[in-house]
C-alpha positions as CSV (number, residue, x, y, z in Angstrom):
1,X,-40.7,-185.7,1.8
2,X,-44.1,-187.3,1.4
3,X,-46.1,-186.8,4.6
4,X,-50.1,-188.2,5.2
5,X,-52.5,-187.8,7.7
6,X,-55.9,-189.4,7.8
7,X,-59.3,-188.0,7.7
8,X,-62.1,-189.7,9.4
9,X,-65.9,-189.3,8.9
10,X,-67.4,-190.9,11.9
11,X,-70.9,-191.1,10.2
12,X,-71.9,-190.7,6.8
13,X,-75.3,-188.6,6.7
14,X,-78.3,-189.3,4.1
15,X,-78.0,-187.2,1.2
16,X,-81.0,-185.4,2.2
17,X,-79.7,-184.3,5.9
18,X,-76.7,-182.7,3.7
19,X,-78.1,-179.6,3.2
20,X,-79.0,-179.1,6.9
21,X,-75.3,-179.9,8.6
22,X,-73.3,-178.0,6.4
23,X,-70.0,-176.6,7.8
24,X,-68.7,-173.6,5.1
25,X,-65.7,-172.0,7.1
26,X,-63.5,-172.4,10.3
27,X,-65.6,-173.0,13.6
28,X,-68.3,-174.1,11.4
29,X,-72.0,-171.8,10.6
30,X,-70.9,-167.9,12.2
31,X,-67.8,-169.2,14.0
32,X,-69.3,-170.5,16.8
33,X,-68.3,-174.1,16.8
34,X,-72.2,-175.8,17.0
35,X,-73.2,-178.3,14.9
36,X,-76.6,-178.1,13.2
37,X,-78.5,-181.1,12.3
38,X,-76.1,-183.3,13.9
39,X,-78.1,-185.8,16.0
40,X,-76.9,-189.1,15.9
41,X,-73.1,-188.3,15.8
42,X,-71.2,-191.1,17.6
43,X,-70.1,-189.9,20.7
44,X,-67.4,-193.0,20.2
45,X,-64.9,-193.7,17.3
46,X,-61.9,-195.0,16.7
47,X,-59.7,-196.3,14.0
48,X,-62.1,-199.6,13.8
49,X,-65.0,-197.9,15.2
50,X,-67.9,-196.0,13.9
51,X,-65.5,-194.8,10.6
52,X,-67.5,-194.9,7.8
53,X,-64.1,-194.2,5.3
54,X,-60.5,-193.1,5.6
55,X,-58.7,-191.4,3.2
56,X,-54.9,-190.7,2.9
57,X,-53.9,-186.8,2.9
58,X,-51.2,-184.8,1.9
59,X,-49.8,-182.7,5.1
60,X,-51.6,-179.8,6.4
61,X,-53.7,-177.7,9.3
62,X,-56.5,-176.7,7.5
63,X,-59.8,-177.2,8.8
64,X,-62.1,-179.6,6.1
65,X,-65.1,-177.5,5.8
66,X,-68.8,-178.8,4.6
67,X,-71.2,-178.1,1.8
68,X,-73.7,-180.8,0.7
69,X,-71.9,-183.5,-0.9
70,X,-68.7,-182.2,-1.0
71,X,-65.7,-181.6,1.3
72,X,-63.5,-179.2,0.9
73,X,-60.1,-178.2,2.3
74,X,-55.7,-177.2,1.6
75,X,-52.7,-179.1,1.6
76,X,-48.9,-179.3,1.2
77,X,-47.0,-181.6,-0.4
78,X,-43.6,-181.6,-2.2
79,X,-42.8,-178.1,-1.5
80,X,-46.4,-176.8,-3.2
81,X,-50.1,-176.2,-1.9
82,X,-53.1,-177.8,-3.1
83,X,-57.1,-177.0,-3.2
84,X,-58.6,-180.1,-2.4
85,X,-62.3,-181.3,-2.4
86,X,-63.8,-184.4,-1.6
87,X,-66.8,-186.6,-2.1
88,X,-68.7,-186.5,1.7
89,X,-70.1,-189.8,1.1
90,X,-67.0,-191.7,0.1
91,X,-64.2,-189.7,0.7
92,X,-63.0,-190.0,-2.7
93,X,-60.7,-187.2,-4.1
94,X,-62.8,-185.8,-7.0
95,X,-60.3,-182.6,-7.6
96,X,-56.9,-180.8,-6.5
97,X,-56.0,-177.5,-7.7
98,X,-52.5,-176.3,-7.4
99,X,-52.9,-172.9,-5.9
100,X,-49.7,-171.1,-8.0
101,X,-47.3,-169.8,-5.1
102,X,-44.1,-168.9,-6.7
103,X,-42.5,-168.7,-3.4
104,X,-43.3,-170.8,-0.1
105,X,-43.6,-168.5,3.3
106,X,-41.4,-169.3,5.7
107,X,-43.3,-171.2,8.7
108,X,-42.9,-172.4,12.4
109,X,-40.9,-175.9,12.2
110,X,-44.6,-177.7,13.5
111,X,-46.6,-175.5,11.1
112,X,-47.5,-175.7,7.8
113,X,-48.3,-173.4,4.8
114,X,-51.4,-174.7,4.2
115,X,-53.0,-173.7,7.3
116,X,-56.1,-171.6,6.9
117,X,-59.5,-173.4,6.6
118,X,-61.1,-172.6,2.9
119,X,-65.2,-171.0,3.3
120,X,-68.2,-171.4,1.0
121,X,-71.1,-170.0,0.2
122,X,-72.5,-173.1,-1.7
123,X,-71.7,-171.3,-5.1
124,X,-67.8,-170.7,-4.6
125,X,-64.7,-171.6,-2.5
126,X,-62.7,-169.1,-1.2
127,X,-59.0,-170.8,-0.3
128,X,-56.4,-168.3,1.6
129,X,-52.4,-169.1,1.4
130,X,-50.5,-166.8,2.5
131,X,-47.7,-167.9,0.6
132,X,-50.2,-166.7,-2.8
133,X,-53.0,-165.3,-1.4
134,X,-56.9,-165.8,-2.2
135,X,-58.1,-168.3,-5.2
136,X,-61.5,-168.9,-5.3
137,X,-62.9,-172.0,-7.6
138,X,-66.4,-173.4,-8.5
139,X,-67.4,-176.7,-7.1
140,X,-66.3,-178.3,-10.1
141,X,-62.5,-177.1,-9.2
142,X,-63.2,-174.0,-12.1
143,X,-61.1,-171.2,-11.2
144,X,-63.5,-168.2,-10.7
145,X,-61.3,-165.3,-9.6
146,X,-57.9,-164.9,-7.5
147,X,-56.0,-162.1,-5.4
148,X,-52.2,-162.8,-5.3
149,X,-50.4,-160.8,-2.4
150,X,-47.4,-160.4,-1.3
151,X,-45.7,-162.9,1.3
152,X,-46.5,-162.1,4.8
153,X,-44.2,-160.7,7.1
154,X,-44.3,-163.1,9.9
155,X,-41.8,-166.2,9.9
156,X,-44.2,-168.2,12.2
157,X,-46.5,-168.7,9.3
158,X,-49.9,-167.6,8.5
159,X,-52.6,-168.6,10.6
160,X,-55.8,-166.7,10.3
161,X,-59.0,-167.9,7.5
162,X,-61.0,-166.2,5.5
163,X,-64.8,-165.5,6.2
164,X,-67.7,-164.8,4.4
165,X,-70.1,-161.7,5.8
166,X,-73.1,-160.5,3.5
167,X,-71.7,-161.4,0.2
168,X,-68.1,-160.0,1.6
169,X,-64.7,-162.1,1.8
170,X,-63.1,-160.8,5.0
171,X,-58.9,-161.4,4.9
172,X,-57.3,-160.9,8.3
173,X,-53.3,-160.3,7.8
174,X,-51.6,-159.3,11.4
175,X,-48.0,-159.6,10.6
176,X,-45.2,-157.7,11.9
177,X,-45.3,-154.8,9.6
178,X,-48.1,-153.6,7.7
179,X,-51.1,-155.5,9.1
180,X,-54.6,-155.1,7.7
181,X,-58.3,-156.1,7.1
182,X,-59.4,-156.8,4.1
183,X,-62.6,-157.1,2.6
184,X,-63.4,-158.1,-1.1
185,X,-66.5,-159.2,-3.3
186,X,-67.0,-162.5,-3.2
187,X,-68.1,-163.2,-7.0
188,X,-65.6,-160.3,-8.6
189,X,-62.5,-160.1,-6.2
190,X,-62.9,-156.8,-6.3
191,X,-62.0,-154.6,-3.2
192,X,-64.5,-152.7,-0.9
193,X,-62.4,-151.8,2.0
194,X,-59.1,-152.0,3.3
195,X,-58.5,-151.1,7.1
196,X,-55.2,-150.7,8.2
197,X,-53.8,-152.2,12.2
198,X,-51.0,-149.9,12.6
199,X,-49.9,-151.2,16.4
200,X,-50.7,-154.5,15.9
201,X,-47.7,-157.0,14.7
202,X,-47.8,-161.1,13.9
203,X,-51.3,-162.8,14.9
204,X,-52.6,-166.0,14.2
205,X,-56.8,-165.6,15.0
206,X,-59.7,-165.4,12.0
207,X,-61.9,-162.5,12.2
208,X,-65.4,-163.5,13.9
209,X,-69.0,-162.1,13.1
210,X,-70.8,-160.7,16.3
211,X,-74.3,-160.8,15.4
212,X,-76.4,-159.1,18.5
213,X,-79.5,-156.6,19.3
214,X,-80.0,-156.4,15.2
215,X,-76.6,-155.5,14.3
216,X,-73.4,-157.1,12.8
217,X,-69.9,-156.5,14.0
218,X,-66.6,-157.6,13.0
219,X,-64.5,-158.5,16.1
220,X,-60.5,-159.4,15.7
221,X,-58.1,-160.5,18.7
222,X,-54.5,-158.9,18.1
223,X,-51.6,-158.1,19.9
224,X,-53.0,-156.6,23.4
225,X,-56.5,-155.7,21.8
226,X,-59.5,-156.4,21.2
227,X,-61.1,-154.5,17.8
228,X,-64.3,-154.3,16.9
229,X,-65.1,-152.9,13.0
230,X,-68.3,-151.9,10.7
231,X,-68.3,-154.7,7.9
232,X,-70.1,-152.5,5.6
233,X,-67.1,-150.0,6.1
234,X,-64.6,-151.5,7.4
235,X,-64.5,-148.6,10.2
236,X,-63.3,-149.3,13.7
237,X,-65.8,-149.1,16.6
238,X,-64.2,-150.0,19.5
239,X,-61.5,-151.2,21.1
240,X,-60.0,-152.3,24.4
241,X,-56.7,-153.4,25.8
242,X,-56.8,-157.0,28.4
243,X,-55.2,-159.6,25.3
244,X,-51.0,-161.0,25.1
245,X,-49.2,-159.5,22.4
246,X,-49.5,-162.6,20.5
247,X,-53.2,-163.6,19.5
248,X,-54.2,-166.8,18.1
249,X,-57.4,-168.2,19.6
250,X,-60.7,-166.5,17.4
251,X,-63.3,-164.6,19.6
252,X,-66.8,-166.3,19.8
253,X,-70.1,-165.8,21.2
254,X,-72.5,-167.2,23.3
255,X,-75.7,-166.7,26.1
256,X,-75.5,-163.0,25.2
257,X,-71.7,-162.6,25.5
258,X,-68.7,-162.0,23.2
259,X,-65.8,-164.3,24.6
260,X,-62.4,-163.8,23.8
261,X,-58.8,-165.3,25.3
262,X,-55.3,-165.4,24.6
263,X,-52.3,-166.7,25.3
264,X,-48.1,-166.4,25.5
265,X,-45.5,-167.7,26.3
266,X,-43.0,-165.2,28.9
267,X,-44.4,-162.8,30.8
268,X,-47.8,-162.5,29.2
269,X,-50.2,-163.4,31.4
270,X,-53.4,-165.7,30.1
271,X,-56.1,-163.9,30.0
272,X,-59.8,-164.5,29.0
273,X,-62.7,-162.3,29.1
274,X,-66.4,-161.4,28.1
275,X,-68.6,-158.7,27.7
276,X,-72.1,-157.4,27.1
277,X,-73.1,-155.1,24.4
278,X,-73.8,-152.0,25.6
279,X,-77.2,-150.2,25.1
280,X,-76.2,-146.8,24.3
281,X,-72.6,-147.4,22.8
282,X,-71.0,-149.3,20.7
283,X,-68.9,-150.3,23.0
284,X,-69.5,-153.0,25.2
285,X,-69.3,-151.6,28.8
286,X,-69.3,-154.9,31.4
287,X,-66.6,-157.3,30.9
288,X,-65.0,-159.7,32.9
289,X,-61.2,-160.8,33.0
290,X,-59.6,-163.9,34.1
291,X,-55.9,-164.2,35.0
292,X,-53.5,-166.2,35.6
């Protein structure tokens, strides 16, 4: 069955602001959910207010992300998943890709296989299924390399997206056996590192880039903790316990803290929490939790 949703574009920037309100992966520019260069944005819109264009979707959860005039994102239609982009200015379909699953993962009955949010580093788009895996296609819709993997093992679906850190593609797979981190090239495919989560089971959050005090860390919520990993190396730093045993929110960042929360259903508690980096361990040492 044919299902559509509608995408809106409140306001349609000048070409020339493009380049400075970009939006490459999920949560936007480092996963932190702020929009750059967007003064002016309606605070008010509605189906007959402020909408610059609609245009008619196949189903889907993925995020659309931004890269000058183009709009990128997945979805599912007729039992197969497609990489879509978009004019920005018009919302005109100007390419869809099938991405070549041979078999469809199984999903939550409100979820959908095309779920992860595509990234770009202006050159290349990186789209994650986890019913194939990564393709990654030039702006013109050219296919440029892929990774096929092997269906998840999680029959809620897959959740997490794919990031881009210093010319690395960072894959998050927490399912309920054999979960990893994955790190690739981003213009060859090939693969620098592959960390293994033996402990942690199905998870739903994308990976987030903690950028404080001159260094770069790649933070994960999963099943009861919090991970922290080199992204040169893909080595683990630090850890620490506080999370439910089924993660879906992403950590972010913000005023000097790393903010993280978590929520599930039964006897988990809700918990939210922050810390500070520490000063003489890669650790952070003061941390705050919140409970229900």
């Amino acid at each position: 069955m044919k299902s559509s949703l509608a995408l809106l574009v409140a306001l349609a920037l000048p070409c020339p602001v493009f380049a400075e309100s970009n939006w490459p992966q999920f949560r936007g520019p480092d996963g932190l959910a702020v929009a750059i260069g967007s003064a002016g944005t309606p605070a008010e819109f509605g189906p007959e207010k402020n909408v610059v264009w609609k245009t008619p979707l196949a189903s889907g959860h993925s995020s659309p992300v931004l890269w000058g005039a183009r709009i990128f994102l997945t979805t599912f239609e007729n039992g197969k998943l497609f990489a879509v982009c978009l004019d920005r200015a018009s919302g005109q379909t100007l390419w869809s890709k099938e991405v070549p699953a041979e078999t469809i993962e199984q999903v939550h009955r409100i979820a959908s296989p095309a779920a992860a949010t595509p990234c770009t580093d202006g050159e290349r788009v990186y789209f994650y299924c986890g019913s194939f895996g990564l393709l990654v296609l030039d702006f013109d819709g050219r296919e440029v390399w892929r990774l096929p993997l092997p269906l998840p093992v999680n029959d809620f679906g897959t959740g997490a997206s794919p990031i881009l850190v210093d010319g690395k593609v960072i894959v998050l797979r927490d399912q309920d056996v054999g979960s990893f981190l994955l790190a690739l090239d981003a213009r060859t495919g090939r693969q620098l590192w592959r960390t293994e989560r033996p402990g942690f089971f199905r998870g739903h959050s994308t990976p987030f880039l903690w950028r404080h005090d001159g260094v770069e860390e790649i933070v994960v919520t999963g099943a009861v903790r919090l991970t922290s990993y080199d992204p040169a190396t893909g080595r683990e730093l630090w850890n620490t316990t506080g999370l439910s045993r089924v993660a879906n929110a992403s950590a972010t960042a913000g005023d000097g803290l790393l903010i993280a929360a978590s929520w599930n259903v039964g006897a988990d508690a809700s918990v939210g929490w922050s810390c500070r980096p520490s000063t003489s361990s890669p650790r952070p040492t003061t941390w705050t939790v919140m409970a229900d």
